[in-house]
C-alpha positions as CSV (number, residue, x, y, z in Angstrom):
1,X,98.9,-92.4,34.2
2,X,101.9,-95.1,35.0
3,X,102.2,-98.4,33.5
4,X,98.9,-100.0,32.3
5,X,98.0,-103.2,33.5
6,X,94.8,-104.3,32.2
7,X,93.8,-108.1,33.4
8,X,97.0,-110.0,34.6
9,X,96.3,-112.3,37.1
10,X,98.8,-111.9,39.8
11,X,99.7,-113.6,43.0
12,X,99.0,-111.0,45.3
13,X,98.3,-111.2,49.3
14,X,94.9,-110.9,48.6
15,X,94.3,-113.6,47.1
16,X,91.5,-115.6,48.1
17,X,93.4,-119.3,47.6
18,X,96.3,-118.2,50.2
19,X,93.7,-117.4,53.0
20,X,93.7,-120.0,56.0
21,X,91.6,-122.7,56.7
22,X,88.5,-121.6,59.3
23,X,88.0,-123.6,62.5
24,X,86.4,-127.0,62.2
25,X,85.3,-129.1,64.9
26,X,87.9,-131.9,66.1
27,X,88.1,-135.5,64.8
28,X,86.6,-137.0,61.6
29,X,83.6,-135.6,60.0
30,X,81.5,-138.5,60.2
31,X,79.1,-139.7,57.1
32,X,75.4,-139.3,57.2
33,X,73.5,-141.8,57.6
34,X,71.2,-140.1,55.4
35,X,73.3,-138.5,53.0
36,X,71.4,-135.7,50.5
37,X,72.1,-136.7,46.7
38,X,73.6,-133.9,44.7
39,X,74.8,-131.6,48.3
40,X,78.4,-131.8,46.5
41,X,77.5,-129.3,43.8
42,X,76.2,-127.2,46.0
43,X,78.6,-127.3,48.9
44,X,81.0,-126.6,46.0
45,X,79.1,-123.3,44.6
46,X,79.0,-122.5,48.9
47,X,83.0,-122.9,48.8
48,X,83.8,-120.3,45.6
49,X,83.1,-117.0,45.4
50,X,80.6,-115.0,44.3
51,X,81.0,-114.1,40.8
52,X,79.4,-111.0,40.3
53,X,80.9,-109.1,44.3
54,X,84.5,-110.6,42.5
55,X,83.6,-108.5,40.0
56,X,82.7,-105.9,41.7
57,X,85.4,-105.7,44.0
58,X,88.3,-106.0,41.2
59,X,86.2,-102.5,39.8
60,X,86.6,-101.0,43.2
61,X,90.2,-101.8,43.1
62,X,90.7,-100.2,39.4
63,X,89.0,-97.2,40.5
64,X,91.4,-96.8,44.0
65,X,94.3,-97.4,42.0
66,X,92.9,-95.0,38.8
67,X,92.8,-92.4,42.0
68,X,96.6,-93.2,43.0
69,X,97.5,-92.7,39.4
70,X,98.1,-96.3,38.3
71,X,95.7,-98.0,35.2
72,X,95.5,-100.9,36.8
73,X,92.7,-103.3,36.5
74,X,92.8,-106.5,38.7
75,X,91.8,-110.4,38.2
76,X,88.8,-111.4,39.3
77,X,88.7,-114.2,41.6
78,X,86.1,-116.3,40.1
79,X,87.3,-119.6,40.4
80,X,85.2,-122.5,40.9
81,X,86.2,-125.3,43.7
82,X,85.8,-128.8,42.3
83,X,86.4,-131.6,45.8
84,X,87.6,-134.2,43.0
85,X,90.1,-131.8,42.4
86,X,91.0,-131.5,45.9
87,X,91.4,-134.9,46.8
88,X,94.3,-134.7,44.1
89,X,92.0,-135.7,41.3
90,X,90.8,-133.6,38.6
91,X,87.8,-134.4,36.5
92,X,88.4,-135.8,32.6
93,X,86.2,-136.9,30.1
94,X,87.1,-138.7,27.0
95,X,86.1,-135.6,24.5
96,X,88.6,-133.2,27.3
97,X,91.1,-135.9,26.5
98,X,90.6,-136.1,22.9
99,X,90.5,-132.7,22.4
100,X,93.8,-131.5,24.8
101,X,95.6,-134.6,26.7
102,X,96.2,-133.2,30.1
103,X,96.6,-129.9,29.3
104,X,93.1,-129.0,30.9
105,X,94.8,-130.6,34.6
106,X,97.6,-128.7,34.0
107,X,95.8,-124.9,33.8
108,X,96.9,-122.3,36.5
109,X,97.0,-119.0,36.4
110,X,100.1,-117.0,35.2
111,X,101.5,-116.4,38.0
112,X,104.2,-113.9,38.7
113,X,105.3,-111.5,35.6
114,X,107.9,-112.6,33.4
115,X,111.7,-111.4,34.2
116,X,111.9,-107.4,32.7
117,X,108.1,-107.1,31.4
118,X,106.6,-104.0,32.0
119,X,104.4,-106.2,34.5
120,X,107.3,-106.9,36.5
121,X,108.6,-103.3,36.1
122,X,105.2,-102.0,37.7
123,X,105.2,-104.8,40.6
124,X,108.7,-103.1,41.4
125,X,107.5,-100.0,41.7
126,X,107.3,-99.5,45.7
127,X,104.3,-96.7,45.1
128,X,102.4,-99.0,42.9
129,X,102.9,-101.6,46.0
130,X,102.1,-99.3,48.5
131,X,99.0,-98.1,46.5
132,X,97.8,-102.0,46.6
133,X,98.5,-103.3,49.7
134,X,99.6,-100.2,51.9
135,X,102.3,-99.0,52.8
136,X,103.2,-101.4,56.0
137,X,101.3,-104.8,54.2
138,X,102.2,-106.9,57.5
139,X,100.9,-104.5,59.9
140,X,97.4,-103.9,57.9
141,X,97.0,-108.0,57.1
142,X,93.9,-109.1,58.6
143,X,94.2,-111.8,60.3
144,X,91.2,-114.7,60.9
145,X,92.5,-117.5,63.3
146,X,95.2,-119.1,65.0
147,X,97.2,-120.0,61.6
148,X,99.3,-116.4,61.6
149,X,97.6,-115.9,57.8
150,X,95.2,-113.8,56.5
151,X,94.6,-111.2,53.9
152,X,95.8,-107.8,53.2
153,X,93.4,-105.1,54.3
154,X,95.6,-102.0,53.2
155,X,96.0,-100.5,50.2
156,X,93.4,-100.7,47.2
157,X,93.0,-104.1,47.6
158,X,91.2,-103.4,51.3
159,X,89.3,-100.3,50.4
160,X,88.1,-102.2,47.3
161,X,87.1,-105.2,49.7
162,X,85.5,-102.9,52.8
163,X,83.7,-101.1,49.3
164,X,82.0,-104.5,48.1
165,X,81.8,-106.5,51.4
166,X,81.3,-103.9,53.7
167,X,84.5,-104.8,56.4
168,X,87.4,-106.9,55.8
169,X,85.5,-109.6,58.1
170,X,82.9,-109.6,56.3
171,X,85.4,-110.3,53.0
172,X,87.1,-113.2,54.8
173,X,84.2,-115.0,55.6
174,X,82.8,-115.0,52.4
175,X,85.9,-116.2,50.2
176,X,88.1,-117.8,52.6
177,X,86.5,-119.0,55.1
178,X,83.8,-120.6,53.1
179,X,86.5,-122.1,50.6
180,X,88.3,-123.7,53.5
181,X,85.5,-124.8,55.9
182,X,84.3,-128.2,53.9
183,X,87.9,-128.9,53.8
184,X,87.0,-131.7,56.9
185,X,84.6,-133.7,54.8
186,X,86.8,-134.4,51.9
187,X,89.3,-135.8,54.4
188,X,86.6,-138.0,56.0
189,X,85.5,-139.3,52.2
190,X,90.0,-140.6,52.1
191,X,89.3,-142.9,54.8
192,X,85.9,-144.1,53.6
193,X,86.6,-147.9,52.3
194,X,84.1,-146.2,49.2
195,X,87.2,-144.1,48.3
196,X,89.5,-147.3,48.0
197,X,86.9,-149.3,45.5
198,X,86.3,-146.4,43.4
199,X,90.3,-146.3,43.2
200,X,90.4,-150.0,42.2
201,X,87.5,-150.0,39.5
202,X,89.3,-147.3,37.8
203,X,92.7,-150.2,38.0
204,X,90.2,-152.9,37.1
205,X,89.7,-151.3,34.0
206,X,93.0,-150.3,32.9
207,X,94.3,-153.7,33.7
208,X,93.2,-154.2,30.3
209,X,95.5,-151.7,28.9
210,X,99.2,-151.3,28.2
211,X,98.7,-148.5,31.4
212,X,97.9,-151.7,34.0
213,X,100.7,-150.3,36.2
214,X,99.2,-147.0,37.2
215,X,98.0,-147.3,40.7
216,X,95.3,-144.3,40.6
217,X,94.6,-141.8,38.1
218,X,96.8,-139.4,39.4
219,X,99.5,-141.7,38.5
220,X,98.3,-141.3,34.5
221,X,98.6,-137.9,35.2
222,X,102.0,-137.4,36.0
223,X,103.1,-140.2,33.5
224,X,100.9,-138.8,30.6
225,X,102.2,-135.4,31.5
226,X,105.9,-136.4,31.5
227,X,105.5,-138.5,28.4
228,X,104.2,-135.6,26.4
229,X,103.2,-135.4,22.3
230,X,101.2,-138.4,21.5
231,X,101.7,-140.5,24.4
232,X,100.2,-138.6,26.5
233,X,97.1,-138.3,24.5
234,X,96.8,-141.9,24.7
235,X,97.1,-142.1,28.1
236,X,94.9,-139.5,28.7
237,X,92.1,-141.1,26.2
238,X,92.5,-144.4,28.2
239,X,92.5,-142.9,31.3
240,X,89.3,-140.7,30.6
241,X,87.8,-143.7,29.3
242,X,87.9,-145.6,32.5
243,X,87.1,-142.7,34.0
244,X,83.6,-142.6,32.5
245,X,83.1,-146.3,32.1
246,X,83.1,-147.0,36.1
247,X,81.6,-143.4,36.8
248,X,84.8,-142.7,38.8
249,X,83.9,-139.0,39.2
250,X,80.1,-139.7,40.0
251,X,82.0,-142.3,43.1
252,X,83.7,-140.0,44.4
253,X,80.5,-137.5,44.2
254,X,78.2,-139.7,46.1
255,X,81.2,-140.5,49.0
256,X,81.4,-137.0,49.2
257,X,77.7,-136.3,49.5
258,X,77.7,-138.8,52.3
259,X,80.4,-136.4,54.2
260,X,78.8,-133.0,52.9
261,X,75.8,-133.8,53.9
262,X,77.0,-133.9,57.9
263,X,79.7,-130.6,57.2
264,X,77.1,-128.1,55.9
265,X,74.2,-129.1,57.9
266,X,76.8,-128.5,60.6
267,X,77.6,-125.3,59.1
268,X,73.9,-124.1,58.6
269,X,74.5,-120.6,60.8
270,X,77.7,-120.0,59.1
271,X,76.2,-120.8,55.8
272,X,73.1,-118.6,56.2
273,X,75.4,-115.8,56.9
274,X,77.7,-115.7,54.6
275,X,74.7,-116.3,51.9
276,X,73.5,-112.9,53.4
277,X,77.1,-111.3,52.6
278,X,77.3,-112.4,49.6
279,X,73.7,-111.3,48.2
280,X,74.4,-107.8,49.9
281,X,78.2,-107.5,48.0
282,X,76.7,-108.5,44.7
283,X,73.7,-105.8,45.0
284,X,77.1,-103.2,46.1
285,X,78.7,-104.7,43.0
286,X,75.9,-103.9,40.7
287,X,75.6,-100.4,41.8
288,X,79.6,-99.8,42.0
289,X,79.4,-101.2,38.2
290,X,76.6,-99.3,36.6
């Protein structure tokens, strides 16, 4: 066996946050006039991946890669979208800022291997590299519209895709794609006058504070973060506490159901298939896993 490599998460050309954005019909998403409470959480469990094909697919990896001679077990791309996140601001409560200032805003993953690890020493290795991705990356990338990006389909990393999913396409459309489409409707909620006053009744209540010169909460962010130690805790706690006394984050939930509600009725083929995908890649998970 060469170098082991047992759950790093790496940025790799698969990865699901690097695929493109799927084609979305011109203009402004317009808000419902009925909008359905709630649609945001589950337009957001539409836009991650499936947990358990994830899962299954980083297995199907290890086990092409076990084959090539490499112990190498992938991460699994499990995250979970969050549209306050996207719209540039993450969700806090007061116990979250208690408990860890910022810090919790500030999570990524680890991105590439330190400088001489054995991590980076494997990642060198052209045979591990050709073993992951193939052998000609570019020529194998899949691609999935007219943005000149995609997703590797050489390598492990496609044969462990094509083993869960059952084609590369089928892969795409269920992590990517879906990630990407709803993109529309959070940029109809900026322009909703909604978005503005949910801004201001955050500053309405830290007027009261020695932080009244924040103009949003990403601004607390970045000063709580460049502050550091015990400054930015108490940012952080005042922040938070705004936060949850004008229910910023439930705002900006109910704006967003108002656009979600128009995006995934307007996605309802899409959606049904790609439900379909993922129940059949989670069944191939369980039986590539027992």
């Amino acid at each position: 066996m060469k170098e082991k490599l047992i759950g790093l998460a790496l940025l790799a050309v698969g990865a699901t946050a690097a695929l493109a954005a799927s084609t979305v019909p011109g203009g402004t998403i317009a808000a419902s006039g009925t909008p359905i409470s709630g649609i945001t959480a589950q337009a957001q469990a539409y836009a991650s991946p499936d947990a358990a094909a994830e899962a299954g697919r980083a297995a199907a990896i290890r086990a092409c890669m076990a084959a090539a001679g490499y112990d190498y077990a992938p991460p699994v791309d499990a995250y979970q979208v969050d549209f306050n996140s996207n719209i540039g601001f993450k969700r806090l409560d007061v116990a979250t800022a208690k408990a860890s200032g910022y810090a919790s805003l500030q999570q990524s993953g680890p991105g590439e291997p330190a400088e001489g690890s054995p991590e980076a020493a494997l990642f060198a290795d052209p045979g591990f590299n050709a073993a992951l991705s193939g052998v000609r990356p570019e020529e194998d990338m899949v691609r999935h519209d007219g943005s000149g990006m995609g997703t590797s389909g050489g390598g492990c990393r496609g044969e462990g895709a094509k083993a869960i999913y059952g084609s590369m396409e089928n892969y795409i459309l269920a992590t990517g794609v879906a990630a990407n489409s709803l993109n529309s409707a959070a940029g109809g909620l900026m322009s909703d006058s909604g978005f503005q006053k949910a801004i201001d009744s955050w500053r309405d209540c830290m007027a009261d504070s020695p932080y009244a010169n924040f103009r949003n909460p990403a601004d607390a962010v970045s000063a709580g973060v460049k502050a550091g130690g015990l400054n930015e805790f108490k940012i952080a706690v005042t922040d938070a506490t705004c936060r949850e006394q004008v229910d910023f984050h439930g705002q900006l939930d109910s704006l967003l159901d108002k656009y979600l509600t128009t995006r995934m009725q307007q996605l309802e083929p899409e959606i049904a298939k790609v439900t379909e995908i993922r129940k059949q890649a989670a069944a191939r998970a369980a039986d590539f896993t027992k």
